[in-house]
C-alpha positions, 0 to 999 in steps of 0.5 A: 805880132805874137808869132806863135799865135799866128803859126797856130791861127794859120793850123787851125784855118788848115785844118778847119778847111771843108776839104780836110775831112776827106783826109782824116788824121791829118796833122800839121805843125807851123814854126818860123819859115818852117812847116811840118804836115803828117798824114796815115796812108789810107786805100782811099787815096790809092789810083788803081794800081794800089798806089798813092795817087800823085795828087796827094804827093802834090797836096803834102808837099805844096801845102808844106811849103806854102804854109812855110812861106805864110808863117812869114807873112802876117797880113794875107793869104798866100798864092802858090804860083808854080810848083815842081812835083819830084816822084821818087817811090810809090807809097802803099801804107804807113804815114807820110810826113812833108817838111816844108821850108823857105829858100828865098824871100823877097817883098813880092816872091817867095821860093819854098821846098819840101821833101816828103818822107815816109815813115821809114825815113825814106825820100819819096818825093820832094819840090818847089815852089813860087809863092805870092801875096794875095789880096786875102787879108788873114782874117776869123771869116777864113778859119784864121782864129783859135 
């Protein structure tokens, strides 16, 4: 298998996802067990104490280390099974950027982390996660196709 084909098969099937186009300028790069996502801070996604919600914490730092974990499996979807959220400082402007990687790997389990940087280079959150195969095999009807 091409394997940078597949990293940029799995980016366009994250960015083609009818969800994305609530979050504009999202931006994604898939490598070998790795995966970076970058996203500008908007007010839209702020709670009402002016701060990010920890819902988009959650979602740059899940779908950072999921994606880390699928450029390793070729055939299915993956599945995030558990996922620990560390919140470290609230985040008010700027761009975010998750850097996902893989810790552990085996037939059926897989352990992936990712820490969540602004653009100051400061840590405002990191964690971990289990993911599993799924049964969803990797396919155009699900955007995997460039």
């Amino acid at each position: 298998m091409d394997l940078d084909a597949h990293y940029r098969k799995l980016e366009a099937m994250y960015l083609g996802a009818p969800m994305h186009e609530h979050y504009p300028g999202l931006a994604i790069e898939i490598a070998d067990e790795s995966c970076e996502i970058s996203l500008p801070i908007s007010d839209r996604y702020f709670h009402a104490a002016n701060a990010l919600h920890g819902s988009v914490y959650f979602k740059l730092l899940d779908d950072a280390a999921f994606f880390a974990v699928n450029s390793i499996v070729p055939d299915v979807f993956v599945l995030t099974t558990t996922f620990n959220l560390h919140l470290l400082r609230p985040v008010r402007k700027g761009k975010l950027t998750s850097r996902g990687r893989i810790k552990f790997k085996s037939r059926n389990l897989f352990i992936a982390e990712a820490e969540l940087w602004n653009e100051t280079n400061k840590k405002v959150a990191f964690g971990t996660g289990h993911f599993a195969k799924s049964q969803v095999a990797l396919a155009p009807g699900i955007g995997y196709r460039v």
